[in-house]
C-alpha positions in Angstrom: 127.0 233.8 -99.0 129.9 232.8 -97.1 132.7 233.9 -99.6 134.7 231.3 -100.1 131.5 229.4 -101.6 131.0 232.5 -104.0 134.1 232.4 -105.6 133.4 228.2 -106.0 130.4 229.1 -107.5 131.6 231.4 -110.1 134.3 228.7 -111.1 131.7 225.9 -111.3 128.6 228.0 -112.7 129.7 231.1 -114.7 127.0 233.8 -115.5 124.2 232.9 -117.9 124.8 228.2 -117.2 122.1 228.9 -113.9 119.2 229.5 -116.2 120.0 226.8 -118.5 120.3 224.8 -115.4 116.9 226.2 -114.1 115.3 224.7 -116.9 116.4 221.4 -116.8 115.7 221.3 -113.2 112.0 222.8 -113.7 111.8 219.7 -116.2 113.1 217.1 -113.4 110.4 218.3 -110.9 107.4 218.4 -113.4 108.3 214.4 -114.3 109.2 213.9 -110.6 104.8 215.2 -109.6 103.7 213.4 -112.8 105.6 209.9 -111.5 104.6 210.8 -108.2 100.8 210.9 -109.2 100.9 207.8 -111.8 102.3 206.1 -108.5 99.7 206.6 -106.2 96.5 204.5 -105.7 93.9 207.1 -105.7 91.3 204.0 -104.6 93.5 203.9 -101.3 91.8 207.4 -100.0 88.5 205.2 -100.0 89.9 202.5 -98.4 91.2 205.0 -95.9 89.8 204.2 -92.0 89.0 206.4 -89.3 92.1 206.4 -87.7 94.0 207.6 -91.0 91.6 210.2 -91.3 91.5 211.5 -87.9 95.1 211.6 -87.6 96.1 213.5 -90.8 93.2 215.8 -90.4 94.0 216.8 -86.8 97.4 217.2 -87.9 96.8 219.8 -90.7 94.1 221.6 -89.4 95.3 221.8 -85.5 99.3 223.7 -86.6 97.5 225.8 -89.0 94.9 227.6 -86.4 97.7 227.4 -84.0 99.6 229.1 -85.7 97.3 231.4 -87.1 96.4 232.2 -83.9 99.8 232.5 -81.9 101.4 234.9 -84.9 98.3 237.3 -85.1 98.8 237.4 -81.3 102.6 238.5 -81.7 101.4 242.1 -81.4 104.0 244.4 -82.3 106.5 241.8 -82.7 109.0 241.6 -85.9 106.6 238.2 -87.2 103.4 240.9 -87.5 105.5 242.9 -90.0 106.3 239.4 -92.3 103.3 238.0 -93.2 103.2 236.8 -96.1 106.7 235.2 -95.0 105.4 234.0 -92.0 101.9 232.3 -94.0 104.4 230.4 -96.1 106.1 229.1 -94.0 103.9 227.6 -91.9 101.9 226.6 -95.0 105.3 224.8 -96.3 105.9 223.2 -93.0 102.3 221.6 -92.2 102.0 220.2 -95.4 102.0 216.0 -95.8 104.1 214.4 -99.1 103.0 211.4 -100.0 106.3 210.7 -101.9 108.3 211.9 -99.1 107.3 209.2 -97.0 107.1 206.5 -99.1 110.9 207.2 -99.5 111.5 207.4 -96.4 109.1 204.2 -95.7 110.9 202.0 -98.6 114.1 203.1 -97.4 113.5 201.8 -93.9 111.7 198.9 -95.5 108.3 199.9 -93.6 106.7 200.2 -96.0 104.7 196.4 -95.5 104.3 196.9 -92.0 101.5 198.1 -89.9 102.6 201.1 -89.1 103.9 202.0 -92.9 100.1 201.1 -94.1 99.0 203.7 -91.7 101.1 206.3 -92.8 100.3 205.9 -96.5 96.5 206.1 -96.2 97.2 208.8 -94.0 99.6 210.4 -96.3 97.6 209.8 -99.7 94.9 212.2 -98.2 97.2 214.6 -96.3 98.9 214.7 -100.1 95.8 215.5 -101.7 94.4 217.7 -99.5 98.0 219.5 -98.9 98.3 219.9 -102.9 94.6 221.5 -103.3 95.3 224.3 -100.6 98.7 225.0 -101.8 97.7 226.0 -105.1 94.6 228.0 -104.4 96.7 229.8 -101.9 99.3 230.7 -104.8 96.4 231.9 -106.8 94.8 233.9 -103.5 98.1 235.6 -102.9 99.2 236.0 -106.7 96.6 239.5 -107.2 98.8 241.1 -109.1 98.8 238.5 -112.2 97.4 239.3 -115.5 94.6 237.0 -115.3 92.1 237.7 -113.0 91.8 235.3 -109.9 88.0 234.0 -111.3 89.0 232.7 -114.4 92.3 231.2 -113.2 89.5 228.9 -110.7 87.3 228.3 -113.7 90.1 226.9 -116.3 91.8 225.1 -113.3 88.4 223.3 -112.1 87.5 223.2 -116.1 90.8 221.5 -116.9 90.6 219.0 -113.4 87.2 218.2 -115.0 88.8 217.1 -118.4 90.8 215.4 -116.8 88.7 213.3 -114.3 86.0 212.8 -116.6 87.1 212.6 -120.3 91.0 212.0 -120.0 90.6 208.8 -117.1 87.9 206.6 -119.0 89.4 207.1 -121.9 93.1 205.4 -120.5 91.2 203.1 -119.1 89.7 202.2 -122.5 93.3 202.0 -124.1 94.2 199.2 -121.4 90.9 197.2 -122.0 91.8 197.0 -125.4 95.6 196.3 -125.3 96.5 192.3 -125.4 97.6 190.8 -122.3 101.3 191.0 -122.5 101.9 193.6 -124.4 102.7 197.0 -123.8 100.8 200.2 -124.8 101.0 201.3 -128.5 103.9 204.2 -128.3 101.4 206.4 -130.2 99.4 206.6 -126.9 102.5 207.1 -124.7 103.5 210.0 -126.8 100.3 211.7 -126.7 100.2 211.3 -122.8 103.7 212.9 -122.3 103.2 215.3 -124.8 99.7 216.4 -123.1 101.3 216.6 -119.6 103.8 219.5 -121.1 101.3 221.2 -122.3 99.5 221.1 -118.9 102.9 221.9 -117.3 102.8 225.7 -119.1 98.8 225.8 -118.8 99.8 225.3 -114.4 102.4 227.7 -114.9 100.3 230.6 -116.2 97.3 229.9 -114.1 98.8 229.3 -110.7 102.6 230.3 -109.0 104.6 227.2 -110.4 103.8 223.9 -112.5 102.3 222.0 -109.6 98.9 221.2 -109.7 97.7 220.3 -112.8 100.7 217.3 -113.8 100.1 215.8 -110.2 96.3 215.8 -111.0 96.9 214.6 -114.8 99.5 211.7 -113.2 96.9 210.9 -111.0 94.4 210.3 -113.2 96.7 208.2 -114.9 95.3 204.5 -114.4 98.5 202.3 -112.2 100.0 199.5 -112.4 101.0 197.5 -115.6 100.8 198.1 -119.0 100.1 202.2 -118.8 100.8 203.2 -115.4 104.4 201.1 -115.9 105.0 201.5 -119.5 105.2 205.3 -118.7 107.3 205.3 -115.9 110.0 203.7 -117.6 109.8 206.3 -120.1 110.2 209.6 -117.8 111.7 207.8 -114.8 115.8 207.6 -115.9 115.8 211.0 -117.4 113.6 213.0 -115.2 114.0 211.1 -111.3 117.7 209.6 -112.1 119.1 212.9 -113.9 116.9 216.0 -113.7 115.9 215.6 -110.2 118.7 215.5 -108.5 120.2 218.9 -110.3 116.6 220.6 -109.7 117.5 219.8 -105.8 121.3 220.9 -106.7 120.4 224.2 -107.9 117.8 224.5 -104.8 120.5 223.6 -102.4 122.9 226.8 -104.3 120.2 229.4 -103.5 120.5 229.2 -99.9 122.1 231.9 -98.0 124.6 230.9 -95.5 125.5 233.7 -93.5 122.2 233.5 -91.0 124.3 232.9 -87.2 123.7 235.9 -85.8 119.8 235.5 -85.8 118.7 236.8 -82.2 117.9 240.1 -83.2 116.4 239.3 -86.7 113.3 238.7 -87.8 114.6 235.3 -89.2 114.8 234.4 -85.7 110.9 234.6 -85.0 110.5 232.5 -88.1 112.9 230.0 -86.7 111.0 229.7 -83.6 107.6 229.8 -85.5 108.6 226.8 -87.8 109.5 225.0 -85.1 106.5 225.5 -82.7 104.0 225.2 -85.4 105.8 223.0 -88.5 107.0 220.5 -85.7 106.1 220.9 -82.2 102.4 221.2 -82.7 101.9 218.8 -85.2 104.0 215.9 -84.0 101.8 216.7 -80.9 98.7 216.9 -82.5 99.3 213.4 -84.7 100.5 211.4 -81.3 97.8 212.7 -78.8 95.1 211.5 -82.3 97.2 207.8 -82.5 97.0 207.2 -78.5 93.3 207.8 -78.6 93.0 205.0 -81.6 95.1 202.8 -78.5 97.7 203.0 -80.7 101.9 201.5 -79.0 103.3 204.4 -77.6 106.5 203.8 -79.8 104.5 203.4 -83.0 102.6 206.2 -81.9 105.8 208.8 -81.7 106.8 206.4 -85.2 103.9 207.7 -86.7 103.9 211.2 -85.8 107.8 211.4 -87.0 106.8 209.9 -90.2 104.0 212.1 -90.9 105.8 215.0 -90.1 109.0 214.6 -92.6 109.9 216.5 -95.1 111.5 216.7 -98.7 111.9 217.5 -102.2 108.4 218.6 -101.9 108.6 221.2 -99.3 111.9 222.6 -100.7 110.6 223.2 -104.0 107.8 225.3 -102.2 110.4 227.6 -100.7 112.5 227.6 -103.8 109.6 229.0 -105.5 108.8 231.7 -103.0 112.4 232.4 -103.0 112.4 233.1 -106.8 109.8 235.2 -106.2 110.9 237.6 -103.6 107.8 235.6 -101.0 110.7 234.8 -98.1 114.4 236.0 -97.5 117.3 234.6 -98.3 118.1 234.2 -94.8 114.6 232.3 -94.4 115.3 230.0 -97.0 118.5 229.1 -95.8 116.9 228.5 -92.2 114.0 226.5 -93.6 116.4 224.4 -95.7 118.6 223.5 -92.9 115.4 222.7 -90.2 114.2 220.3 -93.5 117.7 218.1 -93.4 117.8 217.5 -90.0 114.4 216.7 -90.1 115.3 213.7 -92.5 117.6 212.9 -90.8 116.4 212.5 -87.6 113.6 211.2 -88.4 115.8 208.1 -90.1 117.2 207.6 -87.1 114.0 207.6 -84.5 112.0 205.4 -86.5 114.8 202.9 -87.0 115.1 203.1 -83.5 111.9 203.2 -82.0 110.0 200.7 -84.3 111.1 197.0 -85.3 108.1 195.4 -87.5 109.6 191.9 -87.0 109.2 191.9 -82.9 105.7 190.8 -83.7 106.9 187.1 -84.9 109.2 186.4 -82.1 108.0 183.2 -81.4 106.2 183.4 -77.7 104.1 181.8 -78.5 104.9 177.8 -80.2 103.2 177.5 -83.2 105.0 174.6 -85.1 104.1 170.3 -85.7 106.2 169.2 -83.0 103.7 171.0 -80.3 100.5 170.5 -82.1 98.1 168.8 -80.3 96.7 165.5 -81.6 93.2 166.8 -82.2 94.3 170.4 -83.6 93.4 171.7 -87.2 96.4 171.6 -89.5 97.3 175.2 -91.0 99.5 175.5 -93.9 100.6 178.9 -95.8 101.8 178.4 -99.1 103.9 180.8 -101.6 103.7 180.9 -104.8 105.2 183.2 -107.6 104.7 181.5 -111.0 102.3 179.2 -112.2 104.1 176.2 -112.1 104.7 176.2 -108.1 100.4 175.4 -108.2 101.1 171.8 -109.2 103.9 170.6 -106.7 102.4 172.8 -103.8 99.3 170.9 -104.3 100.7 167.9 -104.2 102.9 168.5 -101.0 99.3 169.2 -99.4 98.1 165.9 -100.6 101.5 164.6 -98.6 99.4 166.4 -95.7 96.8 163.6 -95.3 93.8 166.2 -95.8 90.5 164.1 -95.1 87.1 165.3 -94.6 86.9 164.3 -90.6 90.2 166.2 -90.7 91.0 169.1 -93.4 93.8 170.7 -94.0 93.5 174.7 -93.9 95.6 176.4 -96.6 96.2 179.7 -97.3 97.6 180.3 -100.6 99.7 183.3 -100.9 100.4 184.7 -104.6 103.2 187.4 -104.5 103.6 189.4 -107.8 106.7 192.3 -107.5 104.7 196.1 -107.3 105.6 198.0 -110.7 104.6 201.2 -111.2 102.7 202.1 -108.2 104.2 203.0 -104.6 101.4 201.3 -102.4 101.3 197.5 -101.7 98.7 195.6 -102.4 97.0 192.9 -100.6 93.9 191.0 -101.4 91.7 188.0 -100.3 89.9 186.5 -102.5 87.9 184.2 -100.2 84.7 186.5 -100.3 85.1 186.5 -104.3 83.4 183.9 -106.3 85.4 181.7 -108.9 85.9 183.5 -112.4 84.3 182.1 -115.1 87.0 180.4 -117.5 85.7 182.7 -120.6 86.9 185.5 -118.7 89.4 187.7 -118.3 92.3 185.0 -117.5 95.2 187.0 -115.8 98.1 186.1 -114.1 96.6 185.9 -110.9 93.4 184.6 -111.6 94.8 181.7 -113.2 96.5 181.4 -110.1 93.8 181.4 -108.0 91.3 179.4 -110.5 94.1 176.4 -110.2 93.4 176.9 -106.0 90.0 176.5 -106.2 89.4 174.0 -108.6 92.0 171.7 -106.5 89.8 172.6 -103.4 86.9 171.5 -105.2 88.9 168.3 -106.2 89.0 167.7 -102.1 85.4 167.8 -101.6 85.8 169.2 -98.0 89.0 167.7 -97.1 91.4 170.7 -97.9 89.9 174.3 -97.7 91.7 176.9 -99.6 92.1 180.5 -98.4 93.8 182.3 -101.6 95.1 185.9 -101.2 97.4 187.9 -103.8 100.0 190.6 -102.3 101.9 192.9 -105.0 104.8 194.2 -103.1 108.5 195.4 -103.4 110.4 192.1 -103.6 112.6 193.0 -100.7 109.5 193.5 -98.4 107.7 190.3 -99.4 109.0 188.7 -96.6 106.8 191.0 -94.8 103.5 189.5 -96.2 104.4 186.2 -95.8 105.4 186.5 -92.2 102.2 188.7 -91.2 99.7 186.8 -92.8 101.2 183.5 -91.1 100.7 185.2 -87.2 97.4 186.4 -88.8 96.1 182.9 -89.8 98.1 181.1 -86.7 100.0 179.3 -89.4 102.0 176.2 -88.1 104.0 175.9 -91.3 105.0 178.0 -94.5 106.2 176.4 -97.4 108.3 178.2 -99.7 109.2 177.4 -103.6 113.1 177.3 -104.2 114.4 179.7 -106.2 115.8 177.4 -108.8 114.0 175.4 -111.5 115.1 171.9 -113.5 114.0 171.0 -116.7 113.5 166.9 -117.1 117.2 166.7 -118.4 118.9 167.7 -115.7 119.5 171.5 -116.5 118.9 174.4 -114.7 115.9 176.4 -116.2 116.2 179.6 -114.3 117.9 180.7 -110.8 115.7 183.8 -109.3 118.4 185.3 -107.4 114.8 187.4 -105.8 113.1 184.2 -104.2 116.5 182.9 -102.6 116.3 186.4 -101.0 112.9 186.4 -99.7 113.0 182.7 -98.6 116.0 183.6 -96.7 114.1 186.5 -94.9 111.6 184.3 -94.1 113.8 181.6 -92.2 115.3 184.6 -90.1 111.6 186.1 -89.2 109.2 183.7 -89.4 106.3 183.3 -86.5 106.1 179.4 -87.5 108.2 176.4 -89.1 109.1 176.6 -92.7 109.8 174.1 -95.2 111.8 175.3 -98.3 110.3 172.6 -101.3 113.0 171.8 -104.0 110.9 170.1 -107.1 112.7 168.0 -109.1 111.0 164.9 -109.3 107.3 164.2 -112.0 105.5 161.1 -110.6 102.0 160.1 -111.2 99.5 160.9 -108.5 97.8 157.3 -108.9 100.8 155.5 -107.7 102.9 155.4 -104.8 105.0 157.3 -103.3 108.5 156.6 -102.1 109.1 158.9 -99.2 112.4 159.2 -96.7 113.1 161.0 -94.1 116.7 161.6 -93.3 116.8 162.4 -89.3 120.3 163.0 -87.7 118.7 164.6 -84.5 117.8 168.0 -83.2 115.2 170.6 -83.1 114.9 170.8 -87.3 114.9 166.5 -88.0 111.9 166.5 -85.1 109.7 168.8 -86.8 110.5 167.0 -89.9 109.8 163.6 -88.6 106.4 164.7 -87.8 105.4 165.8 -91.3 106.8 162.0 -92.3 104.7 160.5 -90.1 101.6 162.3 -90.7 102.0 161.4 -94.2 102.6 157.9 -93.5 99.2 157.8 -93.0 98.4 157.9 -96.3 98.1 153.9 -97.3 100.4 154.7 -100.7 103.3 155.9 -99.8 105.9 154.2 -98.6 108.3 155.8 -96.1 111.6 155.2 -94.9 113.4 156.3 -92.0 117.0 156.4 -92.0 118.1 157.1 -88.9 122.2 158.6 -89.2 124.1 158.5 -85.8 127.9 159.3 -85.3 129.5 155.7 -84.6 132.0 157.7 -82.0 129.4 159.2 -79.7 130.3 159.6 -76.1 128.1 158.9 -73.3 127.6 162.2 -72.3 126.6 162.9 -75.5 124.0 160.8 -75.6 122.2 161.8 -72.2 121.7 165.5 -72.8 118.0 166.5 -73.5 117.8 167.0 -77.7 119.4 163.5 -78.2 116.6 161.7 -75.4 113.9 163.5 -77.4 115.5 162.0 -80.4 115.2 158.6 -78.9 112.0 159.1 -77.6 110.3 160.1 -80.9 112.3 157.5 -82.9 110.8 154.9 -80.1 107.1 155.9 -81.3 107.5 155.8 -84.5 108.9 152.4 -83.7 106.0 151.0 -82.3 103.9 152.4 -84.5 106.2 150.7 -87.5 104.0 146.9 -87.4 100.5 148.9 -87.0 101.3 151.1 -89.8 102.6 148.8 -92.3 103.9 151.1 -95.0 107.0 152.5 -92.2 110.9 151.3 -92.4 113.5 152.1 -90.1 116.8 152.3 -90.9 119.3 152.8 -88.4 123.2 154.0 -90.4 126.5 154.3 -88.4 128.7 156.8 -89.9 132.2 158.1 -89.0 132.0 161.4 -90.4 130.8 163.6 -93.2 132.0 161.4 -96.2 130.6 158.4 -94.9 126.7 160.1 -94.5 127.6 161.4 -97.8 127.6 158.3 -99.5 124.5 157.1 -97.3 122.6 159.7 -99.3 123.8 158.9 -102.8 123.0 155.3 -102.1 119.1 156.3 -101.4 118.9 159.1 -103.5 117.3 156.6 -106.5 115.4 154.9 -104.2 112.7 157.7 -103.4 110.5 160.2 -105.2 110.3 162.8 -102.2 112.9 163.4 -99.5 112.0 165.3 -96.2 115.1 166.6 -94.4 116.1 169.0 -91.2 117.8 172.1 -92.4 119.6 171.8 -88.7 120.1 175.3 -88.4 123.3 176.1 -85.0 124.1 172.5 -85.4 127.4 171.2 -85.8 127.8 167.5 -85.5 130.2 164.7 -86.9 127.1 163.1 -88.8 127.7 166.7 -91.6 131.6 167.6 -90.9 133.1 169.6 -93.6 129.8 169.5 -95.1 129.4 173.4 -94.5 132.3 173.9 -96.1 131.1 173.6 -99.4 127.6 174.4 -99.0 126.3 176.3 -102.0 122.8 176.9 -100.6 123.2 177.4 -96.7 119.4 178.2 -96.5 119.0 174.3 -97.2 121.2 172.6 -94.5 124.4 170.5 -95.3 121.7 167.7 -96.3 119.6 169.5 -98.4 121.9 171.3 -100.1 124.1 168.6 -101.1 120.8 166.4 -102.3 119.5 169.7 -104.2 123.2 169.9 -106.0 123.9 169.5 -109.3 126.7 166.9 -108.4 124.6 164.7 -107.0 121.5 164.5 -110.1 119.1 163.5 -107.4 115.5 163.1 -109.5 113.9 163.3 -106.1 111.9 166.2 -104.7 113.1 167.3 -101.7 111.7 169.4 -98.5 114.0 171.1 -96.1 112.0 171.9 -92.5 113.4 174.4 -90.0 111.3 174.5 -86.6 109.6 177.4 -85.2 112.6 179.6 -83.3 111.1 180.0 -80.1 112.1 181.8 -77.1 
């Protein structure tokens, strides 16, 4: 210890606070494996494919032979006389954490992409498989406990019995019987916590540390709401928010830091061993497995990085062989420094080397405007609660879905992940309708609407429903991937706001606004934001306007007009708003002639049509087109705008400037305001951003 740090140490931690401090920190880590396990979806290691497999298998076996082999070749070298030093080590250091990555994953908001799903399948077995060698190890090289090494494997197989067999069905009974909506009776909770103390000292005497047996018992612990969630918020602010961090305090204080002058130690083969066999060889191993899958060679080395970090997992292996005289002082101190620059390095590579949202960049035009006449109309909708069903059905219905033409929808429910760490994503198209007697969850009430409207349709709208449950600041993820998946030409999103019939703001989820912003910056397609504010019967007409001041944004919105203006009830009006003072130069360049050219079609097709008005306004500025839209606001039902996103024109001067929504446009924000008391529904379109 370097001695300035000693005489710290003293100060802060007198003689006799460090075991007091132990205990606590023992307590941490126990709730941290038990968290760790309720977290997990054990159903994922079945859902696990052959890459996953191959490429954490490969990656734990290969370094451990290798390394096997290369230090009982060493011959007479320093790393023969260490071995149980040298086994632990390369144990500790070729082990996967599920937890560990997922961290790492959620930190660098992978963890929806393709190459974070990889790594957590592959992770969840590594984790499992990691966790099951570890701790029969500890009980192989433990021979000189008390209790002899065959009935420590009975009672631990006896207890992992218990637990799989007796303990699992019979949580999975308390759910089934607990109302929808309400939370587990404490009475359960208490016995669950209680039980998983009492496994703590039963892991404790059988094998080297409390390890096993609460990751097993959290495991078995069913995820998800009402249990899985219920008991996470119990342990998770006392044991991850307060405990943890002093376990990895006090873990940090054991490490010896007077280890520079290695060369002619034996620390310095172990340095060189944990680096050829804890890195080298299985970054090696894990790439060479993910290019023969035809994996990117960037997500390849990604991958490989990711599954070869490490954490709070691997230091509490070496702090426990440390307290037990396993490895030096020096050792640790090594082992502990090689682990935070793996972190973070690793951080930065990954950030580096793979971007999830180059995958959308829009090569490829996938928006109205350059849909061809003939093509198959594909619509992905969002929806959170159940109310966004009944106006997201009835902007389809705004879609002119008839049988010679159908509409193609795919319905996207997105619930926030609680208590578990993998996403979720589901299709229910293979699934038949459930029966309304039932069990009537969230989602399946959801998805019944869905079907029951494409039933309404008789062929003319076919609905594709899927359900992801997600972190809320990776939705955007879902959304964007399953639109290049289904070659989406528009997403329509819910706004994050919600009126009641008087006028009065309902709720304002600060979570949507995020995600719908996410989505206008990534998306592969167009998107329309939809503002409800308007109830109108379906049997009547509809009084639709489109509000077109010109560019890329007002043309993608004049083609959803006019494709609903083929539906003979609604009545749509065009109000075309040019700047009174435009110059002639102006007018020539290619947006505005594009303008002019679609505004001419719709034009001629205004006397074949019959339910189309055009209304061409002069303004001088932004006050003017201001009071253009407070004069028409009472006039329609449904309002489709451009957000106009880059544009600044005369037409919306000054409008930016106090723009309380800028994910609407000047227009749509200003006609979603609460100044204005607009009853109308309104839809703000931005155009695919193409290259």
């Amino acid at each position: 210890m370097v001695p300035v740090f000693e005489d710290y140490k003293k100060i802060l931690f007198p003689y006799g606070s460090q075991d007091t401090l132990a205990t606590i920190a023992a307590l941490g880590y126990v709730l941290f494996l038990f968290e760790t396990g309720v977290k997990m979806d054990f159903n994922m290691i079945l859902k696990t494919g052959r890459k996953g497999w191959a490429i954490i298998v490969f990656g734990l076996i290969a370094p451990m032979v290798i390394g096997f082999f290369v230090r009982h070749l060493a011959g007479k070298s320093d790393l023969e006389n260490i071995t149980l030093e040298g086994d632990i080590v390369m144990v500790g250091h070729n082990t996967t954490s599920f937890v560990v990555i997922v961290s790492l994953l959620n930190d660098l908001k992978l963890l929806n992409s393709e190459l974070g799903r990889l790594a957590l399948s592959a992770a969840l077995v590594g984790d499992i498989f990691s966790n099951v060698f570890v701790t029969f190890s500890s009980i192989m090289i433990n021979t000189n406990h008390h209790i002899p090494i065959g009935i420590r494997f009975g009672s631990l197989v006896g207890i992992v019995i218990f637990i799989l067999f007796i303990y699992r069905p019979t949580m999975f009974w308390i759910v089934e019987h607990t109302s929808e909506g309400k939370e587990v009776k404490d009475i359960y909770i208490n016995i669950v916590i209680g039980t998983l103390f009492v496994l703590c000292w039963i892991s404790g005497q059988l094998e080297r540390g409390p390890i096993f047996l609460p990751f097993i018992f959290g495991l078995a612990t069913p995820a998800g709401p009402l249990l899985g969630s219920t008991l996470i918020k119990r342990v998770h602010l006392l044991g991850i928010k307060l405990f943890l961090p002093i376990f990895m305090t006090t873990s940090t204080m054991k490490m010896e830091y007077g280890f520079w002058n290695l060369t002619k130690s034996p620390t310095f083969d172990i340095v060189m061993f944990v680096f050829f066999s804890g890195y080298f060889v299985k970054m090696v191993t894990c790439y060479l497995v993910s290019i023969f899958y035809k994996m990117p060679l960037k997500d390849g080395i990604s991958l490989a990085l990711l599954l070869n970090c490490k954490g709070v997992v691997e230091v509490t292996m070496y702090s426990t062989a440390l307290d037990r005289n396993d490895i030096s002082p020096k050792t640790y101190g090594v082992v502990m420094i090689l682990i935070m620059i793996s972190i973070c390095m690793t951080h930065m590579l990954v950030k580096c080397l793979y971007d999830p949202s180059r995958k959308y960049v829009g090569y490829q035009k996938r928006n109205l405007f350059h849909m061809k006449s003939n093509s198959e109309l594909k619509i992905l909708v969002c929806i959170h609660k159940q109310h966004h069903v009944t106006f997201i059905t009835r902007f389809i219905d705004l879609c002119y879905p008839i049988v010679e033409d159908p509409v193609t929808v795919d319905a996207l429910h997105l619930i926030e992940l609680a208590g578990r760490y993998s996403p979720i994503f589901i299709s229910h198209k293979k699934k038949k309708v459930v029966a309304l007697n039932l069990h009537d969850s969230y989602s399946d009430s959801v998805i019944l609407s869905l079907k029951l409207y494409e039933h309404d349709k008789q062929g003319a709208a076919i609905v594709n429903p899927y359900t992801a449950i997600s972190p809320v600041n990776l939705m955007h993820e879902d959304i964007c991937h399953l639109a290049l998946d289904k070659v989406s030409s528009l997403i329509i999103l819910p706004f994050h706001r919600k009126w009641s019939s008087d006028g009065k703001v309902e709720y304002d989820d600060i979570n949507i606004r995020t995600i719908n912003c996410n989505v206008l910056d990534k998306s592969p397609c167009s998107v329309g934001i939809l503002v409800n504010r308007a109830v109108y019967p379906t049997d009547s007409s509809l009084r639709l306007a489109l509000v077109f001041l010109g560019g890329n944004d007002d043309r993608e919105a004049l083609c959803l007009a006019k494709r609903a203006a083929r539906v003979t009830s609604i009545e749509l009006v065009i109000y075309h708003i040019v700047d009174k003072n435009k110059s002639g130069k102006e007018k020539e360049n290619l947006s505005t002639m594009l303008d002019i050219a679609m505004l001419k079609d719709v034009q001629l097709e205004q006397s074949r049509m019959g339910n189309v008005t055009f209304r061409g306004i002069e303004v001088e500025g932004g006050s003017q087109t201001l009071d253009v839209l407070r004069q028409m606001v009472d006039e329609h039902d449904f309002i489709i705008v451009g957000r106009r996103h880059g544009i600044d024109s005369h037409q919306t001067s000054g409008l930016q400037d106090w723009s309380e929504f800028p994910e609407l446009g000047p227009v749509g924000d200003y006609l979603a305001s609460s100044d204005l008391d607009c009853k109308a529904s309104i839809l703000v379109v931005q155009q695919q951003i193409c290259l």
